[in-house]
ZAMARGU-4260 file (C-alpha; in steps of 0.2 Angstrom, whole numbers, plus 5000, padded with zeros to 4 digits):
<rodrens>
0) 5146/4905/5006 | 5163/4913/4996 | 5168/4927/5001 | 5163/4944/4994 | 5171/4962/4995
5) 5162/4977/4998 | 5170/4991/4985 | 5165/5008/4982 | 5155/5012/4996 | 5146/5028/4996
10) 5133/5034/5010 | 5123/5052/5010 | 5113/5051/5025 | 5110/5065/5041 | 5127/5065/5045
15) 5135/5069/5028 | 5135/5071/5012 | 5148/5055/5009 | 5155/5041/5020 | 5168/5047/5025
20) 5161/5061/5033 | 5149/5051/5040 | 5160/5040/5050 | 5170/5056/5058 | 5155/5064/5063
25) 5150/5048/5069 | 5166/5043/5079 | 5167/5059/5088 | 5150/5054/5094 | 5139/5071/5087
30) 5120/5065/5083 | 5112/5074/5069 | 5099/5088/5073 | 5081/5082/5068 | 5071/5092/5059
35) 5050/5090/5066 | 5035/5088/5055 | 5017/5088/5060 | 5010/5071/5065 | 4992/5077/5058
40) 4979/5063/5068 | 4988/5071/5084 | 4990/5086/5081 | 5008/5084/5088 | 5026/5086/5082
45) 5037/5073/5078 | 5057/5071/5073 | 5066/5066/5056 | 5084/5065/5051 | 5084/5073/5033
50) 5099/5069/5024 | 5113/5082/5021 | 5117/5092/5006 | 5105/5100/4992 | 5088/5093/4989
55) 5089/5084/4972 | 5076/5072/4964 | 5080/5055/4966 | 5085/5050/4949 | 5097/5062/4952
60) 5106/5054/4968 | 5105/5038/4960 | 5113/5041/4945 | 5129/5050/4959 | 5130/5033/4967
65) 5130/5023/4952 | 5146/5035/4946 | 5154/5036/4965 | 5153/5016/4966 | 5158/5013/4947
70) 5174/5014/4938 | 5172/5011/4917 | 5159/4999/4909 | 5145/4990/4919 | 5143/4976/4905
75) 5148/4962/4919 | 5137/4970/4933 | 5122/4967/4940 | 5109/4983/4946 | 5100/4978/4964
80) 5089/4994/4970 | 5084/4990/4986 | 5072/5001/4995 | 5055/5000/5006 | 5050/5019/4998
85) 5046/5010/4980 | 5035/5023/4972 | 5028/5031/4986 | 5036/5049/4984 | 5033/5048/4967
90) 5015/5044/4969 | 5014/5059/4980 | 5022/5074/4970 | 5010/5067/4956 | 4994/5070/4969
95) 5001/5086/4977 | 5003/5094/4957 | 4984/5089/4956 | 4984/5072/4945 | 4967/5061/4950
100) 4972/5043/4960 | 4972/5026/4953 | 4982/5011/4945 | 4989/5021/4930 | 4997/5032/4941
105) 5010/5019/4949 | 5025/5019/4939 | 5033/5004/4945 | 5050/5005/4954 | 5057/4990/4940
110) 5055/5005/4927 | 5068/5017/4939 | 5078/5000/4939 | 5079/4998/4921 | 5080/5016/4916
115) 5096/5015/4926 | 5102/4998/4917 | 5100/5005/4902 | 5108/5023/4902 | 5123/5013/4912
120) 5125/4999/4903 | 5122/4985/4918 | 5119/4966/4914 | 5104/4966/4922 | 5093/4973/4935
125) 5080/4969/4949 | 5072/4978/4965 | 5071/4971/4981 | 5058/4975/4996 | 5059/4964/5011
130) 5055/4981/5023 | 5070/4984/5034 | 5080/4969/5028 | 5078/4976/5011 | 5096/4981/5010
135) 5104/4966/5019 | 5096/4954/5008 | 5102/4965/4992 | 5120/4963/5000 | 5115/4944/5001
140) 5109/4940/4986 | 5119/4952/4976 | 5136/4941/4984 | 5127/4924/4981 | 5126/4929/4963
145) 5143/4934/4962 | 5150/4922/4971 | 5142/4906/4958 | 5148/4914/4945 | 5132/4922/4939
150) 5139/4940/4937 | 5156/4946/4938 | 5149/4961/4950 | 5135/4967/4958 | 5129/4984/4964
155) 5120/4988/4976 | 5108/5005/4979 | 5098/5005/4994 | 5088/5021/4999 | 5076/5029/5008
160) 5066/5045/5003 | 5056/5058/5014 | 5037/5050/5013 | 5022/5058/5019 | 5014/5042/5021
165) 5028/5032/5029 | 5030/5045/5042 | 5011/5048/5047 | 5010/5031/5046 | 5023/5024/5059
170) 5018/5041/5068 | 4998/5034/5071 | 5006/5017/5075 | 5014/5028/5091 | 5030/5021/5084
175) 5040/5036/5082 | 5046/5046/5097 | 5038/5063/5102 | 5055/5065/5112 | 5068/5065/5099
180) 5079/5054/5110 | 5083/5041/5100 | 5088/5028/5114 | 5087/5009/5107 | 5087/4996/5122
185) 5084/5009/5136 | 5072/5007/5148 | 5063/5020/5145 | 5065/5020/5126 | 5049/5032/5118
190) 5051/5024/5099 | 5061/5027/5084 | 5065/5042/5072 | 5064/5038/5054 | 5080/5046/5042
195) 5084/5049/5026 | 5096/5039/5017 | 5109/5037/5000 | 5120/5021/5000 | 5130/5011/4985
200) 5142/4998/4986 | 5151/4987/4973 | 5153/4970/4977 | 5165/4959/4969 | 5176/4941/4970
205) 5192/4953/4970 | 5197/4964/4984 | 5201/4979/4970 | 5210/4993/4975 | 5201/4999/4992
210) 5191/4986/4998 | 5181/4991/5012 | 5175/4975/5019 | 5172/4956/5015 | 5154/4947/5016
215) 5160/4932/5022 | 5141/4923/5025 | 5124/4930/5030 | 5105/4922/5031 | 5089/4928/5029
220) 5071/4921/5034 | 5055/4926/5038 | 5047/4923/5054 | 5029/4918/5053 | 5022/4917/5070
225) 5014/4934/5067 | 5009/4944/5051 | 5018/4960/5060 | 5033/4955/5072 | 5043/4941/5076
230) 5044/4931/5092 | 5046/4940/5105 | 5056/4926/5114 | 5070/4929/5102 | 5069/4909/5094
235) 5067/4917/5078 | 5081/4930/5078 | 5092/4916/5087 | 5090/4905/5073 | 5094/4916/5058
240) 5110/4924/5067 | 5116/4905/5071 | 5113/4900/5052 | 5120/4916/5047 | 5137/4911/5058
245) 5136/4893/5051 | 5137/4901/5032 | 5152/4911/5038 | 5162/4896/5043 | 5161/4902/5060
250) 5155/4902/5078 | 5148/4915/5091 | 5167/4915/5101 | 5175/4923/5085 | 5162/4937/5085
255) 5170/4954/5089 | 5159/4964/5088 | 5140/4965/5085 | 5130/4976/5075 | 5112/4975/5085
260) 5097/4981/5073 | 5090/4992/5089 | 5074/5001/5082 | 5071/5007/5102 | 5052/5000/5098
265) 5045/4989/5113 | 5043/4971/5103 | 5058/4973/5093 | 5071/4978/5105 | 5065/4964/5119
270) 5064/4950/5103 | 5083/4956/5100 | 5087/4958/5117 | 5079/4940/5119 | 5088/4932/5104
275) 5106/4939/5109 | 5104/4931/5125 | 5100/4913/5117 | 5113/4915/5103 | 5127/4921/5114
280) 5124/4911/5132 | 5138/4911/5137 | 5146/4926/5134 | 5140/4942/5125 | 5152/4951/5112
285) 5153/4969/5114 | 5137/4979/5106 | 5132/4994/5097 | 5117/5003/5090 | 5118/5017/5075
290) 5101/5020/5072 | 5103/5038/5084 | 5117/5044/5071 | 5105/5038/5055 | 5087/5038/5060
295) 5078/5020/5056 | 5082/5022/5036 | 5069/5007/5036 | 5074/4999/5019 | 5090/5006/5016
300) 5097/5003/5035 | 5106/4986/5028 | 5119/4995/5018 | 5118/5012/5027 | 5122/5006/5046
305) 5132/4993/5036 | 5146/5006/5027 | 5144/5017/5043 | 5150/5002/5054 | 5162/4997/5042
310) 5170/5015/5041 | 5169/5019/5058 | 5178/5007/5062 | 5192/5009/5051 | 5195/5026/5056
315) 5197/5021/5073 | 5183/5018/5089 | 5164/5021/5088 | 5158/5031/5100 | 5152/5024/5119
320) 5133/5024/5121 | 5129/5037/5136 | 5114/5026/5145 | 5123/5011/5142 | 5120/5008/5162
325) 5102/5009/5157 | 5100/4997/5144 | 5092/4978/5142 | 5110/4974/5134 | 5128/4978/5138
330) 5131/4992/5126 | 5147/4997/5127 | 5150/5014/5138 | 5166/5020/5130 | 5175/5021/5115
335) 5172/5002/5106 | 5186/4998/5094 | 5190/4982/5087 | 5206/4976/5078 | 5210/4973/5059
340) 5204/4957/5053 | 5189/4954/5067 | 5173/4948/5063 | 5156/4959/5063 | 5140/4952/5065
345) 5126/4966/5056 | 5107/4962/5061 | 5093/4969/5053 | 5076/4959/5058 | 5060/4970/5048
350) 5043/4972/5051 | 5033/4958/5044 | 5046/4947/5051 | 5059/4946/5038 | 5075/4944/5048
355) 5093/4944/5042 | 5111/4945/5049 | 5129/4950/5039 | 5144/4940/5045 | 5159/4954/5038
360) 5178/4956/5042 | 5185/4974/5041 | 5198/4978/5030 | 5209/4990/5036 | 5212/5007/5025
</rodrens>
């Protein structure tokens, strides 16, 4: 795959209101306060990361990124929404103000998509939802795009909105943690805490004026051993990270850094853990989780922990992860910096089985 830079980059998630702040909240190793909502079938409370800043509809925050990650006209550009909320919240507010259920109240997420084409001015528009690769495929196939030629840029708008349903519903599932100790690998890990999450990025075959990162090569497939997870025995994940190194014209011994999805939910962490273990026999790189400082952002997680990692690291180390002596994997117990140039490996494997990983090289600021 050609290279691809990552321009533009904006993020509003629980630890910020942009990127930048994000990543020095971040780096300084302060996780967000959750706020607790009532898990109804329970009758018990459970934690979310609400994003920071002033409750606006989501139009709204879509059409900021679109200006934050643009810079004239979008005639060249190509819209990818990416997002596992599609009409969900939208659906909702129409129930709560009292409008009856049914098929004509679903207003697809393509009509957000090409609302925003059209007020913008982009070449074209599509929606993507692969669950928690949602993002990390946009990324992908946003730069595959680019790279042939098809479009001279492409941006990407990944997001994740407050849902009743998608939190009752990975809180029966006994998915979320009662605890708020969001501890992916640990040993005694209790599940994950979904957050709320804003992300844009511009991608481009020019670096422009502050690129953030280049795509180098990625790869994404769906595991379908099971109609819910992927195998535990980390074959699955294994493969695509090793096709994902093989796109990037690279191997696992130039691997600074990586990026583990880490969802701290039983099956996932041990197919992760597993699959680390195959692809890098004989030597792991040093590791790091971001879901505690985000939440899960569940579709948006490919370009929100992306631009976090990416961020972080240019302003210095990420933080050291405080039960690292507990953990199925080596996280890294101090400060874990990398130098200018070194290549990141991202992974995001979904529910459903959809599993992807991003082979990047930082850009220093």
């Amino acid at each position: 795959m050609k290279p691809v830079y990552l321009q533009r980059a904006q993020l509003c998630s629980a630890l910020g209101e942009d990127l930048h702040a994000a990543a020095t909240t971040c780096r300084q190793g302060r996780l967000p306060q959750p706020e607790w909502f009532e898990l109804h079938e329970r009758n018990e409370r459970r934690p979310y990361l609400a994003a920071v800043g002033a409750s606006l509809a989501l139009r709204q925050r879509l059409h900021q990124l679109v200006a934050a990650s643009s810079d004239g006209a979008l005639d060249d550009c190509l819209l990818i929404l990416a997002s596992t909320t599609l009409d969900i919240v939208a659906i909702e507010a129409r129930v709560k103000a009292g409008e009856a259920t049914g098929n004509p109240m679903a207003p697809a997420l393509d009509a957000l998509a090409e609302e925003l084409r059209q007020e913008w001015g982009f070449a074209g528009a599509f929606t993507l939802n692969t669950a928690c690769t949602s993002a990390a495929n946009a990324l992908l196939y946003g730069a595959r795009l680019v790279a042939r030629n098809h479009y001279r840029r492409a941006l990407v708008l990944a997001f994740e909105t407050p849902s009743e349903v998608t939190r009752q519903g990975f809180g029966v599932l006994e998915l979320t943690s009662p605890s708020a100790a969001y501890r992916p690998f640990h040993a005694e890990r209790d599940g994950l805490i979904l957050g709320e999450a804003y992300a844009s990025v511009m991608l481009a075959r020019e670096p422009g004026p502050e690129p953030l990162a280049k795509l180098l090569g990625g790869f994404s497939a769906c595991d379908t051993s099971s109609l819910t997870n992927t195998a535990e025995d980390g074959s699955h994940i294994d493969w695509v990270m090793r096709r994902a190194l093989h796109s990037a014209r690279t191997t696992t011994a130039k691997i600074a850094l990586v990026k583990l999805h880490g969802t701290a939910t039983a099956a996932n962490d041990q197919a992760e853990s597993n699959g680390m273990r195959r692809t890098f026999a004989h030597a792991l790189p040093p590791l790091c989780v971001l879901k505690p400082y985000l939440g899960h952002t569940l579709g948006a997680c490919g370009l929100s922990e992306t631009l976090l990692l990416l961020e972080s690291l240019r302003q210095g180390a990420l933080p050291g992860c405080d039960y690292a002596e507990h953990a199925l994997l080596p996280l890294a117990a101090g400060p874990l910096a990398v130098s200018a140039g070194s290549l990141l490996l991202a992974n995001y494997f979904g529910f459903g089985g959809n599993n992807a990983s991003l082979v990047l090289q930082g850009i220093p600021a």
